[in-house]
C-alpha positions as CSV (number, residue, x, y, z in Angstrom):
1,X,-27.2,-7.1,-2.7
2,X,-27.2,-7.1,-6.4
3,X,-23.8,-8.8,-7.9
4,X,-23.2,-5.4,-9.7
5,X,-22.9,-3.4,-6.8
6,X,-19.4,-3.8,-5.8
7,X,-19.3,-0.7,-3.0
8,X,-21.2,-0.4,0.2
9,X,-19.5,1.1,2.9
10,X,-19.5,3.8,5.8
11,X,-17.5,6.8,5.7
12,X,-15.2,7.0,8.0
13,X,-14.7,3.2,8.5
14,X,-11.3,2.3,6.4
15,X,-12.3,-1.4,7.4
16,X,-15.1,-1.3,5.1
17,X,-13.2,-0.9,2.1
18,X,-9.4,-1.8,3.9
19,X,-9.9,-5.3,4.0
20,X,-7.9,-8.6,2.8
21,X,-7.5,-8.4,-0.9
22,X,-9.3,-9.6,-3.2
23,X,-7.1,-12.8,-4.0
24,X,-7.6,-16.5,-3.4
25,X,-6.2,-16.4,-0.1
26,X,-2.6,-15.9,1.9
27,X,-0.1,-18.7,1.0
28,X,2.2,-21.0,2.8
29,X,5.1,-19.0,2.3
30,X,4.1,-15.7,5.1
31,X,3.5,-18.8,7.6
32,X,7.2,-20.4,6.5
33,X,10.3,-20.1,8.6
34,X,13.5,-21.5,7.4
35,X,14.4,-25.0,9.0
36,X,17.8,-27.0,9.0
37,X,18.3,-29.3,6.2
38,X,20.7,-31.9,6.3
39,X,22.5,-34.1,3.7
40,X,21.2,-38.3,4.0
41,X,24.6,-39.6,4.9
42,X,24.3,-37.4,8.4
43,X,24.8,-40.0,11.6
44,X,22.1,-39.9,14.2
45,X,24.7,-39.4,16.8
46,X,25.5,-35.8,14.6
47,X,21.6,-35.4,14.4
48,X,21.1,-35.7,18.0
49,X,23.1,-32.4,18.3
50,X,21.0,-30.5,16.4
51,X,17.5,-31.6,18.8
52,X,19.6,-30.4,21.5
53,X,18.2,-27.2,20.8
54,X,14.8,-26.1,22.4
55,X,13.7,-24.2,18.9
56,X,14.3,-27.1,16.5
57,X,11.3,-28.9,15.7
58,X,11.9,-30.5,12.6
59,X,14.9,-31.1,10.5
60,X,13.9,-31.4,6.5
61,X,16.8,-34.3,4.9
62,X,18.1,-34.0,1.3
63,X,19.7,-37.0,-0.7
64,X,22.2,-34.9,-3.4
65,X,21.8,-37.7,-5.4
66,X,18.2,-37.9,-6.0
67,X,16.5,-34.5,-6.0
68,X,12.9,-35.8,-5.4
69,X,13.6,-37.6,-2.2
70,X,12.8,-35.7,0.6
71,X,12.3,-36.4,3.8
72,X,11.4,-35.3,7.1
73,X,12.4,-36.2,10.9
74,X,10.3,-34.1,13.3
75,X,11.3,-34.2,17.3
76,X,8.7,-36.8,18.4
77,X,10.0,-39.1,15.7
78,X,13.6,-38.3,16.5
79,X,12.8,-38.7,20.3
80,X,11.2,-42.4,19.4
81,X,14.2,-43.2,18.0
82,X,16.2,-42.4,21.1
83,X,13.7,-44.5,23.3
84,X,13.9,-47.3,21.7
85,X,10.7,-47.6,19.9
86,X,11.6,-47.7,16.5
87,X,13.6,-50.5,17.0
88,X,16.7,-49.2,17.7
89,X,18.8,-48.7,20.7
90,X,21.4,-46.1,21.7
91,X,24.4,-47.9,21.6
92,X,23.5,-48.1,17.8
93,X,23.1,-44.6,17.5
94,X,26.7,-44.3,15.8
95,X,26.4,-46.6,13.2
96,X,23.0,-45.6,11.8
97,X,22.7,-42.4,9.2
98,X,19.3,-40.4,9.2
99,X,17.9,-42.0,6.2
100,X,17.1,-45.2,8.1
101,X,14.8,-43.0,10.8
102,X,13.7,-40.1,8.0
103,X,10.0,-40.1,7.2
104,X,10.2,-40.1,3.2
105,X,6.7,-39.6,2.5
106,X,6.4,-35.9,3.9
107,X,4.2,-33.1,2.7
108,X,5.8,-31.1,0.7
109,X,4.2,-27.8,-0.9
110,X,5.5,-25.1,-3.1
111,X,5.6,-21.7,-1.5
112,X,2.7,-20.1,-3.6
113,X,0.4,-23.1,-2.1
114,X,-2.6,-22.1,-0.7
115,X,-2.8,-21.9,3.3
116,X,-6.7,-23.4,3.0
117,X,-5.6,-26.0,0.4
118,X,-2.7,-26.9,2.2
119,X,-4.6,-27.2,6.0
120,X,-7.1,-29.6,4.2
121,X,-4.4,-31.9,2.8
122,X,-2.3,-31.6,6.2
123,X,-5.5,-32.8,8.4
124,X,-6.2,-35.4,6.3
125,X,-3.4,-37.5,6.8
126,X,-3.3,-40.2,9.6
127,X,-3.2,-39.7,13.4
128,X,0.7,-39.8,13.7
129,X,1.5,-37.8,10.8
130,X,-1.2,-35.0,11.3
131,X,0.9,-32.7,13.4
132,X,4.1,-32.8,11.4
133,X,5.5,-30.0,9.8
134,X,4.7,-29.3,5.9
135,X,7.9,-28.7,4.0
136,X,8.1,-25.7,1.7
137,X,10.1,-26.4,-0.9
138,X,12.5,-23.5,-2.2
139,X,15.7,-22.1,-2.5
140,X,16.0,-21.7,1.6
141,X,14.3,-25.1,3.0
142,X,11.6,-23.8,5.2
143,X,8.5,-25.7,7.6
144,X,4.9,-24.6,8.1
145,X,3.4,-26.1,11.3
146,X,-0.3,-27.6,11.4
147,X,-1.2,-25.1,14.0
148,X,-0.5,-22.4,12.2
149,X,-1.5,-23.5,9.3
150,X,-5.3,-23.9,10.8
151,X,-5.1,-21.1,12.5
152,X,-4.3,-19.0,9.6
153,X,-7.2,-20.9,7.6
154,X,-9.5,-19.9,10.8
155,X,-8.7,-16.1,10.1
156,X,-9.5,-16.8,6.3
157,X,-12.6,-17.7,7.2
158,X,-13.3,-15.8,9.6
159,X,-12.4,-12.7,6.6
160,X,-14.3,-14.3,4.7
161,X,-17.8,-14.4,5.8
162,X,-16.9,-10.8,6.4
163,X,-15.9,-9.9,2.6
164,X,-16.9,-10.9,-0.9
165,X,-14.6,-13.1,-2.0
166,X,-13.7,-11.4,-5.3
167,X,-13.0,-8.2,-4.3
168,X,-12.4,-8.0,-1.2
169,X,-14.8,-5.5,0.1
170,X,-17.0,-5.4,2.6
171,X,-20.4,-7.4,2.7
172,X,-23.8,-6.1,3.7
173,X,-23.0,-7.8,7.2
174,X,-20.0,-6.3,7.8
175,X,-21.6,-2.6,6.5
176,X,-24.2,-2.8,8.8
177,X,-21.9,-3.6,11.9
178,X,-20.1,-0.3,11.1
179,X,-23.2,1.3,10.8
180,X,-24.4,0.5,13.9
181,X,-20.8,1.2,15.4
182,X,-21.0,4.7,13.7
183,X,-24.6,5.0,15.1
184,X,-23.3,4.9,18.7
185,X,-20.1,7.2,18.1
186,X,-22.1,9.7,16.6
187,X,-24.8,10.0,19.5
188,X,-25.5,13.3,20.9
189,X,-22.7,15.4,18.9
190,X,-22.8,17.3,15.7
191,X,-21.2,14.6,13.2
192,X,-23.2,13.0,10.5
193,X,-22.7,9.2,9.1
194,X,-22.3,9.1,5.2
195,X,-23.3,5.9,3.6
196,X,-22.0,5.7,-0.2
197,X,-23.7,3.0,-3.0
198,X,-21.7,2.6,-5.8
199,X,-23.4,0.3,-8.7
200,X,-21.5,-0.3,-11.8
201,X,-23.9,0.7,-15.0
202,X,-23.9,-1.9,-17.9
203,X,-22.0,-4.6,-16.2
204,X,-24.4,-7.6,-18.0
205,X,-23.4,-6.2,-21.3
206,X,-19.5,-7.0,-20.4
207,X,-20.1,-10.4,-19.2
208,X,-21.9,-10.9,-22.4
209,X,-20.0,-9.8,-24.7
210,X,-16.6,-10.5,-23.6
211,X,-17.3,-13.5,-20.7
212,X,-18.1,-14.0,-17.2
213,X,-14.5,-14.0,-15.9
214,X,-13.6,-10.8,-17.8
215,X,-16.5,-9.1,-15.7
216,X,-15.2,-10.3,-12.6
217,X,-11.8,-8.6,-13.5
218,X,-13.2,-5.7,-14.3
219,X,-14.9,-5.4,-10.6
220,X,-11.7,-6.4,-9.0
221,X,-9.7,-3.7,-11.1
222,X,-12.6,-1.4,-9.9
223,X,-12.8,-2.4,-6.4
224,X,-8.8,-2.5,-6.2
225,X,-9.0,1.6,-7.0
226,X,-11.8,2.1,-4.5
227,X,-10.0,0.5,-1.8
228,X,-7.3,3.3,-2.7
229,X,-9.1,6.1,-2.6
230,X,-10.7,4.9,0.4
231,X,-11.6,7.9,3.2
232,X,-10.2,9.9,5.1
233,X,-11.1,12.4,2.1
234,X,-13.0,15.9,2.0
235,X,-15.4,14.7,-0.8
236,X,-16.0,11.3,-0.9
237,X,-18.0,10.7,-3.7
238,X,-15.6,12.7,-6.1
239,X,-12.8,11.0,-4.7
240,X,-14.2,7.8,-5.4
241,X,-15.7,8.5,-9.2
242,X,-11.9,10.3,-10.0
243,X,-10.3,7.6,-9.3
244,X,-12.4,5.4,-11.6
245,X,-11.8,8.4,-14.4
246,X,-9.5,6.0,-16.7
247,X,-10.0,3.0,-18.3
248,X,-8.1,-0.1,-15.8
249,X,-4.8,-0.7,-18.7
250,X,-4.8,-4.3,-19.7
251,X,-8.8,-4.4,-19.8
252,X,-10.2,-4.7,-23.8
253,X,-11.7,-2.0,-25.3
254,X,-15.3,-0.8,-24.8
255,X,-15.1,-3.1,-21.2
256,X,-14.8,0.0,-18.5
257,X,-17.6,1.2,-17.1
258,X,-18.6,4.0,-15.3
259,X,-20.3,3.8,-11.8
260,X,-23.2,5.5,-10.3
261,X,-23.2,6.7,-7.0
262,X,-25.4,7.6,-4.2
263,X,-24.5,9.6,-1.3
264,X,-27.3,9.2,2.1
265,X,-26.0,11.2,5.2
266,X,-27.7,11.2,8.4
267,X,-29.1,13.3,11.1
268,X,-26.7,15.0,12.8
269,X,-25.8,13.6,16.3
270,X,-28.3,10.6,14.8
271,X,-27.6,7.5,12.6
272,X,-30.6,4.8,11.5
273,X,-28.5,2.2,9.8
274,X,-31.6,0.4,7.8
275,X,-33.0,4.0,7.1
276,X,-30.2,5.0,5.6
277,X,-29.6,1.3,3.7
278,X,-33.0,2.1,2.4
279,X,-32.7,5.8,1.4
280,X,-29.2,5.1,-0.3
281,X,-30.9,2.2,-2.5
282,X,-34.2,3.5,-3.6
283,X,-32.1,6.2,-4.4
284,X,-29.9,4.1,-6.4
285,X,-32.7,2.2,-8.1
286,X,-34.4,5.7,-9.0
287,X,-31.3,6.7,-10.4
288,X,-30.9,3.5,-12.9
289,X,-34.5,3.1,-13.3
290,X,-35.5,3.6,-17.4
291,X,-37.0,6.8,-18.0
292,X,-40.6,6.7,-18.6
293,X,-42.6,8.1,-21.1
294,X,-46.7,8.7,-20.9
295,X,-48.5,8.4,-23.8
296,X,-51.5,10.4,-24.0
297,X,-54.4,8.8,-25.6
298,X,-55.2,10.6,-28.5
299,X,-58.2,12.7,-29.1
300,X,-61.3,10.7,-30.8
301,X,-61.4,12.1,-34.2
302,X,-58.1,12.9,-34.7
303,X,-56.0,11.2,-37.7
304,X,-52.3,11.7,-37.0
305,X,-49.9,10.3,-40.3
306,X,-47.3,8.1,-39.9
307,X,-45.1,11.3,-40.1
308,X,-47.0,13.0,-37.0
309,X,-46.9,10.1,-35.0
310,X,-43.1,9.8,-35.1
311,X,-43.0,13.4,-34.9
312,X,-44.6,12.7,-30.9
């Protein structure tokens, strides 16, 4: 697909336009959930009411006196402590405070972090530490666990192959599954698929004149209207070019484009998805394709002027 056509889509299929938006990716903070924080000086003995509950996985530890030390004690490391392992025995449980069993080099990540930045950095780290809990700093303490963080990042990517990554939109593989889908539903009754290509005229002249990433803007701010005016609708095509009627505010002047558009419908009761792929863009390319003008070779003898000859 050319990189100025930012629309390709089946009517009818809100997926093909309703996808993830056209952002860098979901962050830490919808995968969050508030966990207990608790102040250095706490006892072990205290702490050890706190894993008595089932649902506490982690507990995030603050020193008051020095802002950037934080630290982390997750159950396995809490339950270590209890066996023994750590060097420490039970009957010394009293005497010790959290800060001599708190893991002080933690990962800690703002809530804006990405989720595919942040599951990179999380499964890098060693063996022991690679299942611990990422701690999201903010005004309510909160954890992110490594499974969900790489589950999350599997979605992402899943989403991804599916969509271009700058707006959001579906890609030609996604298109043609929801063809084919819409090929199948429409079998045998008296309903028609509509394939709309949408091509934005004079994009190159925007990314020339005023830069690559104010081009990409512009398609986002385009794509982001499209995805609005999305079907169901009566008239599709109208819907689509009204809501691209105004300039996007912010965008400088002389940026906004207008946006040809081709409408293919099939057969009724019958839907080729590559015929109608194929109709919809030689359409398209017909449609932006220079006028031509023949010039007749002139008759021998005949002396046009300079005059005459613009005059033709």
């Amino acid at each position: 697909m050319d990189s100025t056509q930012i629309a390709l889509f089946s009517a009818g299929t809100r997926g093909a336009l309703r996808g993830f938006s056209a952002v860098a990716g979901p962050t830490v903070q919808a995968l969050a959930h508030p966990d207990e924080a608790v102040d250095v000086t706490m006892t072990v003995a205290r702490l050890k009411q706190l894993f008595r509950s089932v649902s506490v996985a982690s507990v995030v530890v603050l020193d008051h006196t020095d802002a950037d030390a934080i630290g982390l004690i997750t159950r396995e490391r809490f339950m270590a402590v209890m066996s023994g392992r750590l060097g420490y025995g039970r009957a010394m449980l009293a005497r010790k405070t959290v800060a001599e069993i708190t893991d002080w080099q933690p990962l800690v990540v703002d809530p804006d972090a990405l989720v595919s930045e942040v599951s990179l950095i999380a499964m890098s780290r060693t063996t022991e530490r690679r299942r611990d809990d990422a701690i999201v700093r903010a005004h309510v303490w909160s954890v992110v666990s490594t499974s969900d963080l790489v589950r999350s990042l599997s979605t992402v990517l899943a989403v991804r192959s599916l969509h271009d990554a700058l707006t959001g939109l579906a890609n030609r593989g996604l298109v043609r599954r929801r063809l084919r889908q819409h090929r199948v539903a429409v079998t045998d009754i008296p309903e028609r698929v509509a394939l709309v290509v949408m091509d934005v005229d004079d994009l190159a002249s925007v990314n020339d004149r005023h830069g690559v990433e104010t081009g990409d803007i512009l398609l986002a701010a385009i794509a982001r209207r499209l995805t609005h005016a999305a079907p169901p609708v009566a008239d599709l095509a109208a819907r689509l070019r009204a809501a691209l009627s105004q300039p996007e505010p912010g965008l400088p002047g002389g940026v906004w484009r207008t946006v040809s558009t081709v409408v293919c419908l099939s057969e009724p009761g019958f839907a080729d998805p590559e015929a109608l792929i194929r109709e919809a863009f030689a359409s398209m390319r017909s449609r932006k394709a220079p006028a031509r003008v023949e010039i007749l070779p002139e008759p021998r003898g005949s002396r046009s002027s300079g005059a005459d000859s613009a005059a033709h």
